[in-house]
TORTORMI-384958 format. One line per 3 residues: number of its first residue (from 0); for each residue x, y, z of C-alpha. Coordinates in steps of 0.25 Angstrom, whole numbers, plus 2048, in hexadecimal, padded with zeros to 3 digits. Layout:
# residues N
NUM) X,Y,Z ~ ...
//
This chain:
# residues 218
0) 373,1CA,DAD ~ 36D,1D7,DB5 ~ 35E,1D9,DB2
3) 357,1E7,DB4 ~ 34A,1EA,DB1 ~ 348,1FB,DB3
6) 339,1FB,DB2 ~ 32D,208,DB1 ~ 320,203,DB4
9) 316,1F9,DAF ~ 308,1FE,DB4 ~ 303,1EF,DB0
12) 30F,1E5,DAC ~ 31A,1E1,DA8 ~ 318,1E3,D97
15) 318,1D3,D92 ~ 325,1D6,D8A ~ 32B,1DA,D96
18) 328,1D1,D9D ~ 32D,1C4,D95 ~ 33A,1CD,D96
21) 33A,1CB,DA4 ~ 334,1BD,DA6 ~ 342,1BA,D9F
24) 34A,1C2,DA8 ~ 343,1BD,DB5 ~ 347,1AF,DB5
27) 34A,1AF,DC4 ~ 33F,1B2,DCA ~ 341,1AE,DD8
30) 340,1BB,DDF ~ 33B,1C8,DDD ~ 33F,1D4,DE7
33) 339,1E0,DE5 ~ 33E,1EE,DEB ~ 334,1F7,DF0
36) 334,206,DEC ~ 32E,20C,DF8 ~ 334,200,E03
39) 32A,207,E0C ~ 31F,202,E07 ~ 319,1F4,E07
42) 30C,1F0,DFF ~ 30A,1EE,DF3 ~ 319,1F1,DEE
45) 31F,1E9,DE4 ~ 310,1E3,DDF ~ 30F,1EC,DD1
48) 31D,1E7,DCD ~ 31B,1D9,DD2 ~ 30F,1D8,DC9
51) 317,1DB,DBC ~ 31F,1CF,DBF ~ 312,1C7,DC2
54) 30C,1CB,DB5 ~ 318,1C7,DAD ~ 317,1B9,DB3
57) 326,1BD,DBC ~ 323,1B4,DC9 ~ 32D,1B6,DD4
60) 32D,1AA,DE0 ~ 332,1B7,DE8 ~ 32B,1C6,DEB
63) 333,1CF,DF4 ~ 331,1DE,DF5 ~ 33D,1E5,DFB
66) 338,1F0,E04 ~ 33B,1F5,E14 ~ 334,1E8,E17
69) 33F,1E1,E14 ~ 34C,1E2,E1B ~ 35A,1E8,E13
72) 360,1DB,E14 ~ 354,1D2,E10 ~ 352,1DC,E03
75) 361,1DB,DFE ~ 35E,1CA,DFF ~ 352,1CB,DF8
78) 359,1D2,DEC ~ 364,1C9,DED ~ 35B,1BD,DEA
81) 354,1C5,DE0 ~ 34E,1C1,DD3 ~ 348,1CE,DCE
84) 34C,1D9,DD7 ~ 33D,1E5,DD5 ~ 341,1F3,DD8
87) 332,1F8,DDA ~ 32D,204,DD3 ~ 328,210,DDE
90) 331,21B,DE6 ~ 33F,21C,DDF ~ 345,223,DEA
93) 33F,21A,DF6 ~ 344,20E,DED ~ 353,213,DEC
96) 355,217,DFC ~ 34E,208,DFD ~ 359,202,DF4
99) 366,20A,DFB ~ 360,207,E0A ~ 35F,1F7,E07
102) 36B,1F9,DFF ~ 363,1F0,DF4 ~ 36A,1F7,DE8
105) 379,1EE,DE9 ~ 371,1E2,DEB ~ 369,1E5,DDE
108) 374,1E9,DD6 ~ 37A,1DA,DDB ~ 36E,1D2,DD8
111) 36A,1C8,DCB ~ 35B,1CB,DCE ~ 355,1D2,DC3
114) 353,1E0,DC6 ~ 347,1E8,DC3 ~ 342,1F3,DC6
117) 334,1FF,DC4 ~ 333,20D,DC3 ~ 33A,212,DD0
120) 341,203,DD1 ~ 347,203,DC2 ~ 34B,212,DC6
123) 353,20C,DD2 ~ 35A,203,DCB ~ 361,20C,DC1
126) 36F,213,DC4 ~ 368,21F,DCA ~ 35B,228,DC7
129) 358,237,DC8 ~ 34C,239,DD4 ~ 345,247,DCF
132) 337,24E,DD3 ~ 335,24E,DC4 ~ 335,23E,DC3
135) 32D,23E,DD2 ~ 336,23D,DDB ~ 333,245,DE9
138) 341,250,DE8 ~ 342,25D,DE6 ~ 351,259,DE0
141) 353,24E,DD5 ~ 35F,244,DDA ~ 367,238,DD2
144) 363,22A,DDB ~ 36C,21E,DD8 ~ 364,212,DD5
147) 36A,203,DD8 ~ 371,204,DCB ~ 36F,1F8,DC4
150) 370,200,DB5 ~ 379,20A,DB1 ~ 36C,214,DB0
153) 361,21B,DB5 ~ 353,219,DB4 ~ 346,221,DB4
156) 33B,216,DB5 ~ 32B,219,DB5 ~ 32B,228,DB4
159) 320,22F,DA9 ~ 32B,231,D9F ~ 320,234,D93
162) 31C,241,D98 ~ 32A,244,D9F ~ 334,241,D95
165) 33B,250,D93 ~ 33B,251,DA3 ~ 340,243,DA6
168) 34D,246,D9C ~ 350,253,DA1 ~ 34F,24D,DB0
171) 358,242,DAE ~ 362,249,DA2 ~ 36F,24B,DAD
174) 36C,23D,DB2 ~ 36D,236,DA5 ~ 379,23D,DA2
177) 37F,234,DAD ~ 377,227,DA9 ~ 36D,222,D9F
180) 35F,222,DA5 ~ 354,21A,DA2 ~ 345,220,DA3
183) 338,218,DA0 ~ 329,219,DA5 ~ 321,20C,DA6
186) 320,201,DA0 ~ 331,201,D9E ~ 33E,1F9,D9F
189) 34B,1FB,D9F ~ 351,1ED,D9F ~ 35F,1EB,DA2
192) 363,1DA,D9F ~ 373,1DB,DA0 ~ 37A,1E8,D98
195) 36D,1E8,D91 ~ 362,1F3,D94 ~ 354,1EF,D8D
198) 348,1F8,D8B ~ 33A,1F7,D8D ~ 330,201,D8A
201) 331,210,D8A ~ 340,215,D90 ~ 348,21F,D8D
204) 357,221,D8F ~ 35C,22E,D94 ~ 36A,231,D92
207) 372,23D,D91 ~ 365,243,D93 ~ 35F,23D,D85
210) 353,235,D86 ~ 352,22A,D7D ~ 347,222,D7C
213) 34C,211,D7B ~ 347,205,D73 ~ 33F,1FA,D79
216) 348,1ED,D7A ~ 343,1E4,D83
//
């Protein structure tokens, strides 16, 4: 049964309720890769994310970090024998020219591994995402980016939605007249465990260009 996590960010921890939810969805805990956001750079990278793992008492055998230090073919094997597959959370654009130059996105799409991923990786991991100036992106023209496609929709992950609402549903209104969209700041979740898509903390649901504000489930 697929597995994706689409997380914000947690500036401490994984919340305990949380957490038991994922303790029970990681039962292989063999591997965990991780896929750098900006491959360019090497230190430090991945430590934040591993430490929600580490804190919620998820203990892999294996760390990998997926970066230009690791050779194309080396990084499609590593996710291949996968258990939890990590987009990291950074640069939303490096990551995506990252995931189409290693041609990592088909191999993801194929694996069993739960998939997860934070801020700019939960973004890549939807259908496709708007990059605008108004949500931080570097363009003078806003452009629709497909993601790796695991979920039917798009995600807006970690962005100050509280004091941006109004702007965030007029920027996105003609995409989500294509596709439902999905927009959270921190501490949020979209689970999706088979055909159904879990909620935790505050997200919204654009659709049509109506915001509605969902239930807690998880």
């Amino acid at each position: 049964m697929k597995t994706h996590y689409y997380l914000g960010w947690f500036n401490n921890f994984f919340p305990e309720k949380l957490g038991k939810v994922l303790q029970k969805d990681i039962n292989n805990r063999k591997s965990l890769v991780m896929i750098s956001s900006n491959p360019s750079i090497y230190e430090d990278v991945g430590d934040t994310e591993r430490s929600w793992f580490n804190q919620a008492n998820i203990i892999f055998d294996e760390y990998h970090l997926i970066n230009y230090r690791v050779q194309k073919e080396d990084a499609q094997l590593l996710i291949q024998n996968a258990s939890v597959i990590f987009l990291l959370g950074g640069n939303t654009v490096k990551q995506n020219e990252f995931l189409i130059e290693y041609e990592l996105s088909e191999v993801i799409k194929k694996s069993k591994a739960v998939v997860m991923g934070a801020s700019a990786g939960a973004t890549n991991m939807s259908a496709k995402w708007l990059c605008s100036k108004n949500f931080g992106y570097d363009v003078e023209e806003s452009s629709v980016y497909e993601g790796i496609g695991l979920d039917d929709f798009s995600v807006l992950s970690h962005f100050d939605l509280e004091n941006n609402m109004s702007m965030v549903q007029n920027e996105l209104s003609a995409l989500s007249k294509e596709i439902n969209i999905y927009a959270s700041n921190k501490d949020c979740v979209v689970r999706v465990k088979g055909n159904k898509i879990d909620i935790f903390g505050n997200v919204y649901l654009i659709s049509n260009s109506i915001k509605q504000k969902l239930e807690e489930t998880l």
